[in-house]
C-alpha positions in Angstrom: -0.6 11.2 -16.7 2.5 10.8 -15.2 4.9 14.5 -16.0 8.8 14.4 -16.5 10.7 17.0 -15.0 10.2 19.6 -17.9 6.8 19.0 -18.1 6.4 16.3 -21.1 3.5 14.0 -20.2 4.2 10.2 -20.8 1.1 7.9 -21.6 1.7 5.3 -18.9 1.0 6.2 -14.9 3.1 6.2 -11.9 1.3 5.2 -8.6 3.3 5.9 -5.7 2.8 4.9 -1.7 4.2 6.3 1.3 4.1 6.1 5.0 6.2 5.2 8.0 7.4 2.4 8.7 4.7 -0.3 10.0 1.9 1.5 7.9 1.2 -1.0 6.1 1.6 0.5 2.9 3.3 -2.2 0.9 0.8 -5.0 1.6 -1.4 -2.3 0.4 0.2 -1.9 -2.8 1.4 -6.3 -3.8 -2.8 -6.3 -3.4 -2.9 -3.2 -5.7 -0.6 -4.8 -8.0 -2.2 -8.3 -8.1 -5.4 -6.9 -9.0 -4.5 -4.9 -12.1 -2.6 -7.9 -13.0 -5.4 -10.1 -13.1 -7.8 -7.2 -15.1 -5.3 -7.5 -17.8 -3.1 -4.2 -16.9 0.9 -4.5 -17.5 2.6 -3.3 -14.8 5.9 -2.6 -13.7 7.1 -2.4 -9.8 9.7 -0.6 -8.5 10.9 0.0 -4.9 13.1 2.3 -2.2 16.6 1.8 -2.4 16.7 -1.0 -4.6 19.7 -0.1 -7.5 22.4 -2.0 -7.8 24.1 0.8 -8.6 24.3 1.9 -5.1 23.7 -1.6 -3.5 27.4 -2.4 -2.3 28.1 1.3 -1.3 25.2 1.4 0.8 25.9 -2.0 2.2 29.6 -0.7 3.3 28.6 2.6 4.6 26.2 0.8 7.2 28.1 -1.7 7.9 31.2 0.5 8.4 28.5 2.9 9.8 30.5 5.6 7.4 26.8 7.3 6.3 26.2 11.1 7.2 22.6 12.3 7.0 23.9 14.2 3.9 26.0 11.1 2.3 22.6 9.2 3.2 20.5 11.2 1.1 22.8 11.8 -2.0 22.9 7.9 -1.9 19.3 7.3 -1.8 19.1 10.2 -4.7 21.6 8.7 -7.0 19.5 5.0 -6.4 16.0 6.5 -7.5 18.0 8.5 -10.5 19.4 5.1 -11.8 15.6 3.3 -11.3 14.1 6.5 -13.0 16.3 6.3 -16.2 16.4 2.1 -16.3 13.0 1.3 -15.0 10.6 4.1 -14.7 10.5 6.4 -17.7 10.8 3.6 -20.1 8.1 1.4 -18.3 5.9 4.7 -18.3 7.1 5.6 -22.3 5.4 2.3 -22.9 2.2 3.3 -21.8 2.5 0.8 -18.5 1.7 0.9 -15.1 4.5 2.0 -12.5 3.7 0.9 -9.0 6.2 2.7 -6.5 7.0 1.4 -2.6 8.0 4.5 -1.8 9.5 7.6 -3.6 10.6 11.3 -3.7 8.7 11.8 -0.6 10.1 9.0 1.7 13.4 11.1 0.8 12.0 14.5 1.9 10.7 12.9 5.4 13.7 10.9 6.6 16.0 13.3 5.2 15.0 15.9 6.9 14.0 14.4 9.9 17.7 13.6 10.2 18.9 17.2 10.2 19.2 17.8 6.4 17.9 21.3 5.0 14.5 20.9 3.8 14.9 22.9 0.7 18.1 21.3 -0.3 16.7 18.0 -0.5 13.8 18.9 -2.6 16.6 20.5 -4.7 18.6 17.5 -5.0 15.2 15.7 -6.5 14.5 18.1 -9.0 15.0 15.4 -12.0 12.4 12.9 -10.1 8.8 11.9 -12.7 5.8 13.7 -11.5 3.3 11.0 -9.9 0.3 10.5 -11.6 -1.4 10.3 -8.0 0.3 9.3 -4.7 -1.0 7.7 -1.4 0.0 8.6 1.9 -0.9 5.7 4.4 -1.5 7.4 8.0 -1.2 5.5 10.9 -0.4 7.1 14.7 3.1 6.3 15.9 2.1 3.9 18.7 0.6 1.3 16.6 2.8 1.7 13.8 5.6 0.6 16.8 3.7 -1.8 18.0 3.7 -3.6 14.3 6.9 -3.1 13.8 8.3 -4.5 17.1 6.4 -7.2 17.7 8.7 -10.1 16.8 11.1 -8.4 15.5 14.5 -9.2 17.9 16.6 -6.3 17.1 16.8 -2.9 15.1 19.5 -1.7 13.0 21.9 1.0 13.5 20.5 3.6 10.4 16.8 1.7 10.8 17.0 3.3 14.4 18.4 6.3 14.0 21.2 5.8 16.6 23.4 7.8 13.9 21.4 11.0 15.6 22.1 10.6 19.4 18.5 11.0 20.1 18.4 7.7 22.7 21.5 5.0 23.4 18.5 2.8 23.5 17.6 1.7 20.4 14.2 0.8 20.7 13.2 4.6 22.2 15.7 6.0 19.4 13.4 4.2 17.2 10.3 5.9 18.3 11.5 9.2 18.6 12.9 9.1 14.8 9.3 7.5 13.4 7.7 10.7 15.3 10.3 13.1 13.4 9.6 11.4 10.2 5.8 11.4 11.0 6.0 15.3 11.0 7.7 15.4 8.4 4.9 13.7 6.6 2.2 15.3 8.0 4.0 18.9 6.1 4.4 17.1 2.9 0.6 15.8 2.6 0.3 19.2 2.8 2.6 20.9 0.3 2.3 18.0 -2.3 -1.6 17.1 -2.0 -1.0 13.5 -0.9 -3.8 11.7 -0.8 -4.7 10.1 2.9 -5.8 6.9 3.4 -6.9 5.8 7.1 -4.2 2.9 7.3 -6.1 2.0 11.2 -9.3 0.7 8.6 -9.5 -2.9 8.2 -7.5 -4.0 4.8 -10.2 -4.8 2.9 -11.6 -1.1 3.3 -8.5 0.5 2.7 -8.0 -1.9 -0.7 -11.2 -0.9 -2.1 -10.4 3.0 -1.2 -7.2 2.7 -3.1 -8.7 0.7 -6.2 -11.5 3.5 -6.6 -9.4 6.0 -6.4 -6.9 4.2 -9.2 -9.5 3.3 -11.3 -10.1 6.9 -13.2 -6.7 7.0 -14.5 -6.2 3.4 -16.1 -8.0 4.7 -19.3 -5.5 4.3 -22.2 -2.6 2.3 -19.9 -0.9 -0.6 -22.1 -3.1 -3.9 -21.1 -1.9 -7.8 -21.6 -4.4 -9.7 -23.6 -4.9 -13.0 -21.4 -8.1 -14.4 -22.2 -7.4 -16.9 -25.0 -5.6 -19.6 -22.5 -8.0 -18.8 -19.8 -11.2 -19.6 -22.3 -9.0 -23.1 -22.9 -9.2 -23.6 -19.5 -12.3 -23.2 -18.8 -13.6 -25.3 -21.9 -12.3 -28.0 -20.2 -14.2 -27.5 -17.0 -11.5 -26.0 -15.2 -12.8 -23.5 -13.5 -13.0 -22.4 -10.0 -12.9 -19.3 -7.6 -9.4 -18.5 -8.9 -9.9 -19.1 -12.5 -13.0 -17.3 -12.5 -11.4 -14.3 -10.6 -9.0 -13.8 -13.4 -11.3 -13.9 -15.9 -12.2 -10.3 -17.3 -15.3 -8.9 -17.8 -14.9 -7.2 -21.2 -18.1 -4.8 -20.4 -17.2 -4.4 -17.2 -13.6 -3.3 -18.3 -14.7 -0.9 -21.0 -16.8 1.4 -18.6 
């Protein structure tokens, strides 16, 4: 079950992912969310910083490069209170799946690794929806850079945490921010029970971790009933590898 704040449970589940940056965490996820599409599950996705609430402050404040660690994190908090309220809670009343790039925790890593007070930004997050489970992708900081920076022809101001003074250059500002936020992690895997998944595996592996580890709680979740057009279809020979794939097993399904 997913838990509000003062402890009500809500009949939908909240699946959350976190990592750093390069982790691999949301490819992880778009393949966790096609798949319980396709067996029929409704789902509802919802990702960091995404409000538009907070969309043209936070696009002034970096431009303008106005942001203090502190402004940065009550911004961030006011854009997951606004998704929370509009997207989350009523998604999760409904008896849905919530997917989740990123949440409370991405917050208490990046916060903090910027200089904010640790228990202060827990604080601040207080009114956050208790995960029904949550997935920490770990990957060491050299080949999370290396993914990252391949290709990629220049780094934003905030993105590499030139606000700090840790490096004029941007690229080893970069790197020494991921390693802050990477502690940071490694502390809240810890205090919250994340749950680790080897994000060095190959992508098949680490999809079918995350699936079995899914799987107990989608007893009960609100499903889509698909299979009338699909049985059309396939009355009328058209069928194939991708027709068949989305085609549920109702046994199967019922275990």
């Amino acid at each position: 079950m997913a838990t509000l704040s003062d402890g009500v449970t809500l009949p939908g589940k909240l699946f959350i992912v976190e990592g750093i940056d390069g982790s691999g965490k949301s490819t992880q996820l778009d393949l966790l969310h096609k798949w319980l599409v396709s067996r029929g599950h409704l789902v509802a996705f919802t990702e960091w910083n995404s409000s538009p609430v907070v969309r043209q402050t936070t696009k002034r404040g970096k431009d303008d490069r106005l942001l203090s660690p502190a402004s940065f994190s009550l911004i961030h908090a006011a854009d997951l209170a606004d998704r929370v309220e509009h997207q989350i809670i009523p998604a999760l009343k409904a008896g849905a799946i919530v997917l989740a790039d990123r949440y409370i925790y991405t917050a208490f890593a990046r916060d903090v690794a910027r200089g904010v007070d640790r228990e202060w930004v827990r604080a601040i997050y207080r009114f956050s929806v208790r995960p029904t489970a949550a997935f920490y992708f770990r990957v060491p900081l050299d080949e999370s850079l290396q993914r990252i920076l391949v290709g990629r022809p220049e780094l934003k101001y905030y993105e590499a945490g030139l606000d700090l003074g840790l490096h004029k250059d941007p690229y080893e500002s970069f790197r020494l921010f991921q390693g802050r936020i990477l502690e940071e992690y490694d502390r809240i895997v810890e205090e919250f029970g994340l749950t680790v998944i080897d994000a060095t595996d190959p992508l098949v592996k680490q999809q079918a971790r995350l699936r079995r580890l899914v799987t107990p709680h989608l007893k009960g979740t609100l499903r889509v009933e698909h299979r009338p057009w699909r049985e059309v279809l396939a009355k009328e020979g058209l069928q194939g590898r991708y027709l068949d794939s989305m085609l549920i097993d109702d046994g199967e399904d019922k275990k």
